[in-house]
C-alpha positions as CSV (number, residue, x, y, z in Angstrom):
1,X,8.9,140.9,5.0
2,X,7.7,137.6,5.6
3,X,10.0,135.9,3.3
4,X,12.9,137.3,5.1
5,X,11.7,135.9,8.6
6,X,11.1,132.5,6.5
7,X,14.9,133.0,5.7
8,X,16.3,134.0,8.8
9,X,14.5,130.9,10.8
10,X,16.1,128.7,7.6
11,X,19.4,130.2,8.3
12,X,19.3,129.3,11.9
13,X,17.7,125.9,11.7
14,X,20.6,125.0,9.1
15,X,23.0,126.9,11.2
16,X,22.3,125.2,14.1
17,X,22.1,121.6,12.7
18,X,25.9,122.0,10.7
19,X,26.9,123.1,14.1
20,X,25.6,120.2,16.0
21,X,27.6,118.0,13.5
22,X,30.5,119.0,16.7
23,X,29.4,115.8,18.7
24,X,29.8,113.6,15.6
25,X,33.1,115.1,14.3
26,X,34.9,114.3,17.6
27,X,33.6,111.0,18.0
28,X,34.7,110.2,14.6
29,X,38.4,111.3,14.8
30,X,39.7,108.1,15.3
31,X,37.3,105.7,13.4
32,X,36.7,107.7,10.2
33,X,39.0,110.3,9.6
34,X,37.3,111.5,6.3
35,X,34.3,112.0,7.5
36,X,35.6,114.2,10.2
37,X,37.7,116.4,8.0
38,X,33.9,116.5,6.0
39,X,32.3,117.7,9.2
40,X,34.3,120.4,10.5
41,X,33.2,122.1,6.8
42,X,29.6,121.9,7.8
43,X,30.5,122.9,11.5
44,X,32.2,126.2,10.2
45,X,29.6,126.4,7.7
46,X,27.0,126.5,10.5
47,X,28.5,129.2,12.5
48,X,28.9,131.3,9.6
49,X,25.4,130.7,8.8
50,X,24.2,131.8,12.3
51,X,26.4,134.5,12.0
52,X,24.5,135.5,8.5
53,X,21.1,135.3,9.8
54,X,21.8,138.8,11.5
55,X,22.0,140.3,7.7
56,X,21.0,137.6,4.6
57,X,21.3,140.5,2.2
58,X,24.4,141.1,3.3
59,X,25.8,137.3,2.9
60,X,24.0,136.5,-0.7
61,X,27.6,134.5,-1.3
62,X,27.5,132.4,1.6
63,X,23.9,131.6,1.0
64,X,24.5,130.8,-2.4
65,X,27.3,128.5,-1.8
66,X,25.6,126.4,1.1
67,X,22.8,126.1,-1.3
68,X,24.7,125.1,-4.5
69,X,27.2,123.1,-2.6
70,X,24.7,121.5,-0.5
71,X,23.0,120.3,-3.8
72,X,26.0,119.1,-5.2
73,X,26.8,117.3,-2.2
74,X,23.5,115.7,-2.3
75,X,24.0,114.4,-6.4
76,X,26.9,113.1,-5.4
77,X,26.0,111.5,-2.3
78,X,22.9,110.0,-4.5
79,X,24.6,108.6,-7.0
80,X,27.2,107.0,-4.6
81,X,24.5,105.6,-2.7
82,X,22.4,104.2,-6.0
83,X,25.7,102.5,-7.5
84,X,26.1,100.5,-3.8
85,X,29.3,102.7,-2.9
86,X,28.1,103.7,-0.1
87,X,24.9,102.5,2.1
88,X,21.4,103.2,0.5
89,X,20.9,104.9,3.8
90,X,22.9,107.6,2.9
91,X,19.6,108.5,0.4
92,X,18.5,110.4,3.7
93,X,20.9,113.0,4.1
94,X,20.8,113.4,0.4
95,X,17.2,114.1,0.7
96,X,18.2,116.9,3.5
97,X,20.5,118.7,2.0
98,X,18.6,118.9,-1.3
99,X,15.6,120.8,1.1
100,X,18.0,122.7,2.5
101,X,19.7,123.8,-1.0
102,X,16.0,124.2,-2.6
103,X,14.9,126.4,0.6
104,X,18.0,128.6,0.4
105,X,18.0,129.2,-3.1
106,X,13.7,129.6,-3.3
107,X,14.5,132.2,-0.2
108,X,17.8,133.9,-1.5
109,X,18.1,137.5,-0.7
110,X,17.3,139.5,-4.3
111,X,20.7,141.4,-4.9
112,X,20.8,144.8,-3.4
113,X,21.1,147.8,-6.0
114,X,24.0,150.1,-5.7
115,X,23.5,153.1,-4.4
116,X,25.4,156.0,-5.7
């Protein structure tokens, strides 16, 4: 029981911080177009997310795949950031998104057995 409170507060913290990237995706329209195609994922993530915190058990998929992609993310990020591609800076979100990958796999619904 526990475990799936610890889960559902996950789901909404994470929700609502992909969500908040709203303010940064419109200010970065203009001046970095990339980056703002890359946060309308995470804000669509984040609703989705909030959305799933009603029913984890239910959205095993879309847990997995904000915890897998949120780890590769982070590698890739990492190693971007060690080689000098991007700023050493960027070591900070890759630290966040490996917690939040961890956390969501560590808390992942156990699959539900089919009921006949």
């Amino acid at each position: 029981m526990l475990r799936k409170r610890v889960l559902k507060l996950v789901l909404v913290l994470v929700g609502v911080i992909f969500t908040a990237l709203v303010y940064p995706m419109i200010m970065f329209v203009k001046q970095a177009p990339a980056l703002a195609m890359s946060f309308s994922v995470y804000v669509t993530l984040g609703i989705f997310l909030l959305i799933a915190a009603r029913n984890p058990a239910a959205n095993r998929s879309l847990i997995a795949f904000t915890a897998w992609s949120s780890l590769a993310h982070a590698a890739l990020m990492s190693t971007q950031a060690m080689r000098n591609i991007v700023a050493r800076g960027e070591l900070i979100g890759s630290a966040v998104l490996i917690v939040i990958g961890v956390a969501l796999i560590a808390l992942s619904p156990a699959k539900e057995p089919v009921g006949s």
